[in-house]
C-alpha positions in Angstrom: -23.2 23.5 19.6 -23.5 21.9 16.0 -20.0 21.3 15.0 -19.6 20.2 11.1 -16.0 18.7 10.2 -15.0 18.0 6.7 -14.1 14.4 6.8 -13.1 14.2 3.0 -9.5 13.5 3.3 -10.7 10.2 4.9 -10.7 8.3 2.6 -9.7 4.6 4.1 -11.8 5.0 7.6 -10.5 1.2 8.0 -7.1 1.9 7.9 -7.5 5.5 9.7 -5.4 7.2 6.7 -2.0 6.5 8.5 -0.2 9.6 6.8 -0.5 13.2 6.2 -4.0 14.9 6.6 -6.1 12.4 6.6 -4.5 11.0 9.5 -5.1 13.9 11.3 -8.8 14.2 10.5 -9.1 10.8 11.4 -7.9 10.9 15.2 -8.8 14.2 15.3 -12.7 13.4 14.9 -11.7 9.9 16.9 -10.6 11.8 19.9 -13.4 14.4 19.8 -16.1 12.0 19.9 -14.4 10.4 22.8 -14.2 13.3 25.2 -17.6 15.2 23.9 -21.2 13.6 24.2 -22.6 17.0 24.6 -22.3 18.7 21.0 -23.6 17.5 17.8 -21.3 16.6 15.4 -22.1 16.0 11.4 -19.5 14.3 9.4 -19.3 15.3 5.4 -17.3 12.2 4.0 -16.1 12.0 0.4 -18.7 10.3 -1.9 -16.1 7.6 -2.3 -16.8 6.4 0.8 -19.0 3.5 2.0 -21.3 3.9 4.5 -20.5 0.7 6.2 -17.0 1.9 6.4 -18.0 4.8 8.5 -20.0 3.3 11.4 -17.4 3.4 13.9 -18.2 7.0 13.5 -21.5 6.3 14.9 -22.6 8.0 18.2 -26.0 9.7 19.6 -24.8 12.8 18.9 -23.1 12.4 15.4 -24.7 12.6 11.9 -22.9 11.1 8.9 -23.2 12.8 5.4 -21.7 12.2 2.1 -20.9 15.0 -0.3 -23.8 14.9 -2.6 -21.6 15.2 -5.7 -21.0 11.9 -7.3 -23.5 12.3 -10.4 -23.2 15.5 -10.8 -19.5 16.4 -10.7 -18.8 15.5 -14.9 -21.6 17.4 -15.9 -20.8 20.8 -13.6 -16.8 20.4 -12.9 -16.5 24.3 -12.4 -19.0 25.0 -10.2 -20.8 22.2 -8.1 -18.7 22.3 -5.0 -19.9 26.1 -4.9 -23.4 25.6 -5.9 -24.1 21.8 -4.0 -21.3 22.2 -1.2 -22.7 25.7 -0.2 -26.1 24.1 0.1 -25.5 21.0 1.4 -23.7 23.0 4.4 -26.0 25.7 5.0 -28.8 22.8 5.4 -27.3 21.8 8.4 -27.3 24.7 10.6 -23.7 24.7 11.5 -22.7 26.6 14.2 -19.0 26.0 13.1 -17.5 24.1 10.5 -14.1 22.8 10.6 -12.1 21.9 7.2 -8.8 20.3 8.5 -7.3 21.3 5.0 -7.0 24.3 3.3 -7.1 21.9 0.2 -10.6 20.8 1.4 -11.9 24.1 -0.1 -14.9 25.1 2.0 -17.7 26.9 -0.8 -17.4 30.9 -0.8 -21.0 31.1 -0.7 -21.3 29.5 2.8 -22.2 32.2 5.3 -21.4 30.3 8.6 -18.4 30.4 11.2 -15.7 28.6 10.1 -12.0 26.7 11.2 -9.1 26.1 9.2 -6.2 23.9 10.1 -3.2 25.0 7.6 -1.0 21.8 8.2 2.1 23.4 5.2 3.0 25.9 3.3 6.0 24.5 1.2 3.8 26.2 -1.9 5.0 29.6 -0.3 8.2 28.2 1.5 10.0 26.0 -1.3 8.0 26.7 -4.3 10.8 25.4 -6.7 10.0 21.4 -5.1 6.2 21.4 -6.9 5.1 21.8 -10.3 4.0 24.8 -11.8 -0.1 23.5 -12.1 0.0 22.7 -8.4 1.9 26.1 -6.9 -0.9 28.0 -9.0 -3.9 25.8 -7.5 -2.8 25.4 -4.0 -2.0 29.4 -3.8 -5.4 30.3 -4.9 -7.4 28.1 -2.6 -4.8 29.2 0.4 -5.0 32.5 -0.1 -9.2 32.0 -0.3 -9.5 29.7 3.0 -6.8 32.1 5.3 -9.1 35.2 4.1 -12.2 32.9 4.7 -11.2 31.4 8.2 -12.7 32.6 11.3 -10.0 30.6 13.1 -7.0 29.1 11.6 -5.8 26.4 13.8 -1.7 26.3 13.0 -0.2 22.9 13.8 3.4 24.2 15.3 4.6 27.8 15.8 6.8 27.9 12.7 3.3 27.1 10.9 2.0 30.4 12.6 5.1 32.4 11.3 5.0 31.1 8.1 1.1 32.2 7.9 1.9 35.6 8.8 5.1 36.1 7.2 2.6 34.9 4.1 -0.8 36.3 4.8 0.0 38.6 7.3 -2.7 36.8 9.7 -3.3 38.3 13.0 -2.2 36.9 15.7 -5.6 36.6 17.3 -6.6 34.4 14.4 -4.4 31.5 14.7 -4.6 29.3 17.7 -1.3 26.5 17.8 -2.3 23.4 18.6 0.2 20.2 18.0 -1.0 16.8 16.7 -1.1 14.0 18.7 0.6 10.5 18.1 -0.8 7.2 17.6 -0.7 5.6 20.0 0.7 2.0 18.5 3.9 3.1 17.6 4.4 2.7 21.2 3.3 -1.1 21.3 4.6 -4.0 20.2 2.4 -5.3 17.2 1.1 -8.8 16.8 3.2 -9.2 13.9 6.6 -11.1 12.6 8.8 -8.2 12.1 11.3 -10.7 10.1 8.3 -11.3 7.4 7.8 -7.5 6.8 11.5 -7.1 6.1 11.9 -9.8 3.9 8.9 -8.9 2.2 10.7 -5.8 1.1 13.9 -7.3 0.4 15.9 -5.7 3.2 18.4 -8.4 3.8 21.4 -6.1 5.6 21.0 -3.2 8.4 19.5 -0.4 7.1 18.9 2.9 7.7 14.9 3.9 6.9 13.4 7.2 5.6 9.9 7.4 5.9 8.1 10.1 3.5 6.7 10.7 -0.3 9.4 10.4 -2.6 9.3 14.0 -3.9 11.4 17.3 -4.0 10.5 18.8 -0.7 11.4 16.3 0.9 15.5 16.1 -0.5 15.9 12.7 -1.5 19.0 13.7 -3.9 20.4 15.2 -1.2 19.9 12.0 0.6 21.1 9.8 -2.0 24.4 11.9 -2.4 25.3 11.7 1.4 24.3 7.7 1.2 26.8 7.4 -1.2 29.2 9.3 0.5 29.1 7.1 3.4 28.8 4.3 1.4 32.5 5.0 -0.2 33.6 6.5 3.4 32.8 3.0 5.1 34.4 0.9 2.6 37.6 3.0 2.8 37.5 2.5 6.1 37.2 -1.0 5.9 40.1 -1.0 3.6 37.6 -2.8 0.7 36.9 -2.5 -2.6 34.0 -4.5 -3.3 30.9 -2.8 -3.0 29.0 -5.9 -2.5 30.2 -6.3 1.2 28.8 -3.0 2.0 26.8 -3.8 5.6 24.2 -1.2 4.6 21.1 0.1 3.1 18.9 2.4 2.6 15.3 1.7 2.5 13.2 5.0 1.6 9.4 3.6 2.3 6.5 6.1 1.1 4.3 6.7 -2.4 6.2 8.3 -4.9 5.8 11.7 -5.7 6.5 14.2 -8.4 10.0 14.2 -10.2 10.4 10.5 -8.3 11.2 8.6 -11.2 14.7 10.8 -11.4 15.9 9.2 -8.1 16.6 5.8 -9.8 18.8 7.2 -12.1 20.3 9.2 -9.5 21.4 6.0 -7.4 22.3 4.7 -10.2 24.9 7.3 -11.2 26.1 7.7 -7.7 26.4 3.6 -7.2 23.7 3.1 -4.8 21.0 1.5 -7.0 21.6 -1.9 -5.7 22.1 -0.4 -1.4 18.4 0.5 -2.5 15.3 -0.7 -1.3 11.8 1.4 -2.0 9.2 -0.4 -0.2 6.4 1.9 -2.0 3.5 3.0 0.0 3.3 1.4 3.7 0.4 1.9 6.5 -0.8 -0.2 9.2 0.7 -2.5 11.5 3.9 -2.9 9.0 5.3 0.5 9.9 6.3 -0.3 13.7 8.6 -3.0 12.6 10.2 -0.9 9.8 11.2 1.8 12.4 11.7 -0.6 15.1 14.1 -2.9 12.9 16.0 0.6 11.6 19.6 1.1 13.0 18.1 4.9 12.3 15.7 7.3 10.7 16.9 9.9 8.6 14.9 13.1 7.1 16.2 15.9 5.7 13.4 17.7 4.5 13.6 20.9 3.5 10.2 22.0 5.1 7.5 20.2 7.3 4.5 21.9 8.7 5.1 19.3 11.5 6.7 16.2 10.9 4.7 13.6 12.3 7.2 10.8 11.2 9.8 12.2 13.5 7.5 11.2 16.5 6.4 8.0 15.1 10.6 7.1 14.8 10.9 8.9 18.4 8.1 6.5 20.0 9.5 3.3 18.4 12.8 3.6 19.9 14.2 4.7 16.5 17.1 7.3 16.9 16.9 10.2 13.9 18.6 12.6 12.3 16.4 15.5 11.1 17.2 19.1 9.3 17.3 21.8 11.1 14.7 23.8 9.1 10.9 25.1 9.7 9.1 23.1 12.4 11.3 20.2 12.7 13.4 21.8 15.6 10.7 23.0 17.1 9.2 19.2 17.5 12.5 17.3 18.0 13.6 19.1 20.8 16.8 18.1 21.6 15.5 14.4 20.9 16.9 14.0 17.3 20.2 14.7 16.0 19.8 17.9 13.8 21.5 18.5 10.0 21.7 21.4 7.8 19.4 19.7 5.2 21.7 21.8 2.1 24.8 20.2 2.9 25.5 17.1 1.7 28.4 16.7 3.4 27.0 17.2 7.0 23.9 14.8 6.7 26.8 12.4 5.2 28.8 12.9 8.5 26.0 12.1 10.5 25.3 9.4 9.1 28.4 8.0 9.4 28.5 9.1 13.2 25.3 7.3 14.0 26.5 4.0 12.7 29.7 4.1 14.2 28.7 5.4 17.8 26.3 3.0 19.3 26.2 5.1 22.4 25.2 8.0 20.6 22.1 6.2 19.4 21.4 5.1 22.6 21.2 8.4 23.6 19.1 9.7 21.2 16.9 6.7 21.5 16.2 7.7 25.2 15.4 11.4 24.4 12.8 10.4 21.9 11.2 7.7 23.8 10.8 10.8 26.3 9.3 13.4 23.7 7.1 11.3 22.1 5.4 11.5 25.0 4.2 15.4 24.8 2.2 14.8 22.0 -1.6 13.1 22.3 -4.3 12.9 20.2 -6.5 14.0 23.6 -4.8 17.2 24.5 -5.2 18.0 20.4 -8.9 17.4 20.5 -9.7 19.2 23.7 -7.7 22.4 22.7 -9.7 22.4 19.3 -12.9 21.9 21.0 -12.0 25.4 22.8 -11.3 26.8 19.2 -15.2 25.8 18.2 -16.4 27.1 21.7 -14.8 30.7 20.8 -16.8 31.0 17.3 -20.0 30.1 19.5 
């Protein structure tokens, strides 16, 4: 077979993306290449992109192109992924093409068999945590590439219900297959974990989230239950001085819409200064931030997945998760699970984790244990299935 995979959301081959779907295309294509010297593959990477980044792509049996689209997209914004993308694709003589986005729009004037992977659908799911411009875009290219697919590839069964609660997909149309995990959260890197934190100003224990600072994924909520354990601890440690507070909150991820609201919010509540936002992290500096956590929190109010569950999971970091959309459905009974609306309860369980260390311990244990269901190998040989089906 010729297999095409859009590659576009790679856009930092060095660093392998470490978040979202770029991540995924990254170890997805990794893993492929590993187990299959049979097929062809050809690679269509961003024109941002430097070749010399992408040799480690480089196999007999794989072709690297680049979106032909750089001087040309100011002069035909409308229509030159139709017109350039349809013929750059149907050049190739695909026998599949996979687009591991829905965003990664795949031209409506290509004829050949195609793959989607829908990896969210908080558009549909909690529309009210985006903006108006990007619930209207992301709709309309969903609603093209589910009509367009040949196979949709969901990454967790609540993604399957959610496309056909949505789209009404047939069942016989999706295929759930689960992303793997990196396999470096589970080693110990070559690193001084005491530089990272100090880099980022995290002088006390704290207790991480790990995430884009945006709506969907309730950081008010978040900041409303720190504070009430922030104000529950010190009552219970009969002070008054907020300054002796043991803890804080480091929230570590690129902000997002609406994000600029959260410092006033801590503010307000009396949090600013339990604080610490770390901005965007990948690499080798993320092991020692969950490793170093007394927990992980998120209480999102929808995940397609929830990779960052695993990657606290693998690290030995115990979590306390909502108990909404997917995020069940991958914690198992690994992760202490919260009703992400009510303040009150994620406040409680914070303040449970931090007084029980045995309670940690045991959710340390399961994780360790789940982690281990999810690889990047099983992922790529159940997609490379999906291809053989279209054949």
């Amino acid at each position: 077979m010729r297999i095409g995979i859009d590659a576009r959301t790679i856009l930092n081959p060095e660093k392998g993306d470490a978040i979202g779907v770029g991540h995924y295309t990254f170890q997805l294509i990794r893993h492929l290449l590993e187990i299959d010297r049979e097929n062809e593959y050809v690679l269509f990477f961003d024109f941002r992109v430097r070749e010399k980044d992408v040799k480690k792509f480089t196999r007999p049996n794989v072709k690297i192109k680049f979106y032909p689209f750089s001087d040309y997209k100011k002069y035909l914004p409308g229509a030159y992924s139709e017109i350039l993308g349809t013929a750059t694709l149907q050049k190739e003589k695909l026998d599949v093409l996979h687009s591991t986005s829905p965003s990664s729009r795949i031209p409506l004037g290509y004829k050949g068999k195609t793959v989607v992977t829908f990896n969210d659908l908080g558009v549909y799911k909690i529309p009210g945590c985006f903006s108006a411009i990007s619930r209207s875009r992301d709709k309309a290219v969903y609603n093209l590439m589910e009509s367009k697919a040949d196979k949709i590839i969901a990454v967790s069964q609540s993604m399957k219900k959610d496309l056909q609660s949505v789209f009404k997909t047939k069942d016989e149309k999706i295929e759930v297959i689960y992303s793997g995990l990196d396999r470096r959260f589970f080693e110990i890197p070559d690193i001084n974990a005491k530089k990272v934190l100090d880099r980022y100003g995290i002088k006390r224990k704290y207790i991480l989230f790990l995430g884009t600072l945006e709506p969907s994924k309730n950081i008010t909520r978040l900041l409303q239950a720190f504070a009430k354990f922030k104000e529950k601890s010190l009552l219970k440690n009969k002070q008054t001085d907020g300054k002796k507070f043991k803890y804080q909150l480091v929230l570590a991820g690129k902000r997002g819409w609406l994000s600029r609201e959260y410092l006033q919010i801590a503010k307000d509540l009396g949090i600013a200064r339990d604080i610490v936002y770390t901005g965007y992290i990948i690499g080798d500096e993320l092991v020692p931030l969950f490793s170093g956590a007394e927990f992980f929190v998120m209480p999102s109010l929808y995940e397609g997945f929830g990779m960052t569950i695993l990657e606290a999971f693998a690290t030995g970091t115990p979590a306390i998760v909502s108990n909404v959309s997917s995020i069940p459905e991958i914690a198992g009974d690994a992760a202490l699970l919260v009703n992400p609306l009510d303040v009150n309860e994620i406040a409680e369980a914070i303040w449970e984790f931090s007084q029980n260390e045995n309670l940690r311990e045991k959710y340390k244990q399961r994780g360790l244990e789940r982690a281990k269901d999810f690889n990047w190998e099983k992922c790529a040989r159940e997609t490379l299935e999906v291809y053989k089906s279209l054949k």
